[in-house]
N, C-alpha and C positions, 0 to 999 in steps of 0.2 A: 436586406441590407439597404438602409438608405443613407450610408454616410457616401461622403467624396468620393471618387474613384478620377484617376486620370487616365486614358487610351492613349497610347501612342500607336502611329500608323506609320510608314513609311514616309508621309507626306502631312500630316495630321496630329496635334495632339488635339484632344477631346476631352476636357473635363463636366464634370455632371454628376448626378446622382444613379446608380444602380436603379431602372425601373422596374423592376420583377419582384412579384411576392417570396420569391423560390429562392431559396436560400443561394450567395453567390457561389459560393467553391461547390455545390452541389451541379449549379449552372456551367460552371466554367468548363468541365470536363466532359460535360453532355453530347456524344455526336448529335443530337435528335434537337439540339438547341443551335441553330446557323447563324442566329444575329445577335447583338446586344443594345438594348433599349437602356439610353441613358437621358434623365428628365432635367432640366436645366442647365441644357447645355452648353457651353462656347466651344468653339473650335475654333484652332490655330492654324494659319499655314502655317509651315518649320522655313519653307525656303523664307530668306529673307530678303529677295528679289520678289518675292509673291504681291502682287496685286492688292489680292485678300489678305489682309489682316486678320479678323478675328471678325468670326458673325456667333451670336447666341439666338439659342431656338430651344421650344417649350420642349423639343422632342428629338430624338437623333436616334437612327437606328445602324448601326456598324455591324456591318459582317464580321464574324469571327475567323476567316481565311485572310482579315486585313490587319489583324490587331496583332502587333509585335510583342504587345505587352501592354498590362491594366499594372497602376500603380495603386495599391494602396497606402494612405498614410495614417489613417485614423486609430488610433491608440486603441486594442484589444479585435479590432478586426480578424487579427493573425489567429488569435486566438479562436475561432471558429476550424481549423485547420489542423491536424491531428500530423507532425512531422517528427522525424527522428531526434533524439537529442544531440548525435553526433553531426557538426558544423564545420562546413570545410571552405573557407576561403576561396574563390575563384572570380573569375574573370572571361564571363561570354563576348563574343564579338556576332553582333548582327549587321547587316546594311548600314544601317543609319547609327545606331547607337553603340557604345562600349557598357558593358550592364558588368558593374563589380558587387557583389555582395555573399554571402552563404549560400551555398547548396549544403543540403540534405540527404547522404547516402546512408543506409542503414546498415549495423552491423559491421563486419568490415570490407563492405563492398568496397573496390575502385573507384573513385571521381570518375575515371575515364566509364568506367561502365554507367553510370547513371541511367544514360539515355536510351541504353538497350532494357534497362528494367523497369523503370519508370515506364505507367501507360499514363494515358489521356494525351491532347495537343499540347497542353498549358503544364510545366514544371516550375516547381517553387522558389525565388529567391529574396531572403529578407535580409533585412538593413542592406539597404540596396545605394548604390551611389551611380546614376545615370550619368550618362557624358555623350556628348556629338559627337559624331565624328566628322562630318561635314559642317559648314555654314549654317548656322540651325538658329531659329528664334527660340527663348521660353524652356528649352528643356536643360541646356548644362549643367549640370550638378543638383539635378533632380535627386530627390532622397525620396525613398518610402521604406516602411516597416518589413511591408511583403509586395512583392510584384511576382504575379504570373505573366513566365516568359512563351511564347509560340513556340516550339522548341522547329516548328518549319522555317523561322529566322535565324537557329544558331548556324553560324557558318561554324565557328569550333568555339572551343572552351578549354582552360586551362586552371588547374590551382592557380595562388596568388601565392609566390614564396617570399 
């Protein structure tokens, strides 16, 4: 994949290019893969007392125990990703961000179950509408098609009624 992707950190967003030959949703869920190489890339403070503004580098390598969430926006990206058809409105709350968009239970699982069945780190949420929750530069009402969320950041989650 070499379209767009954006990182969001606790402290950081990160936009750039995917630098892996290896397919990314293949990547994403990998224990045996600890970093993510993204190739043109700028990075944001969020605080907007920061100092730092925004530095861009040929090269950037983020841990995946920091990434709250990779947004994708690029039209048929999603489409590499094999999800149920049933679409359930909800509403995650992390640290720093409120992430509203689709979850994906199959069958007639519970939303509230999701998280116990679902494996890898990274769970799927598309048509996504990001929001701060703190003072934040650059990300409020962020949109992507599909974002994988750290599911180590949900504090909880709820349908959207």
């Amino acid at each position: 994949m070499r379209s767009p992707i954006r990182v969001y950190t606790l402290s950081y967003l990160i936009s750039g290019r995917f630098a892996s030959s290896e397919a990314f949703l293949t990547w994403v869920n990998n224990p045996n893969k600890q970093t993510l190489d993204l190739t043109d890339a700028h990075i944001t403070a969020l605080d907007p007392q920061a100092k730092l503004g925004s530095v861009a580098q040929p090269m950037v390598t983020v841990p995946k125990g920091q990434i709250v969430a990779i947004g994708i926006t690029t039209p048929g990206e999603d489409a590499l990703l094999s999800l149920p058809s049933r679409a359930e409105l909800a509403v995650l709350y992390t640290p720093r961000y409120v992430i509203q968009g689709y979850l994906h239970p199959s069958g007639d699982m519970l939303l509230s179950n999701l998280l116990n069945v679902m494996g890898g780190a990274f769970i799927p949420v598309t048509h996504v509408q990001l929001h701060a929750l703190v003072p934040t530069r650059e990300v409020s009402g962020d949109t992507a098609r599909l974002m994988m969320v750290n599911r180590a950041f949900v504090d909880c989650y709820h349908p959207r009624l």
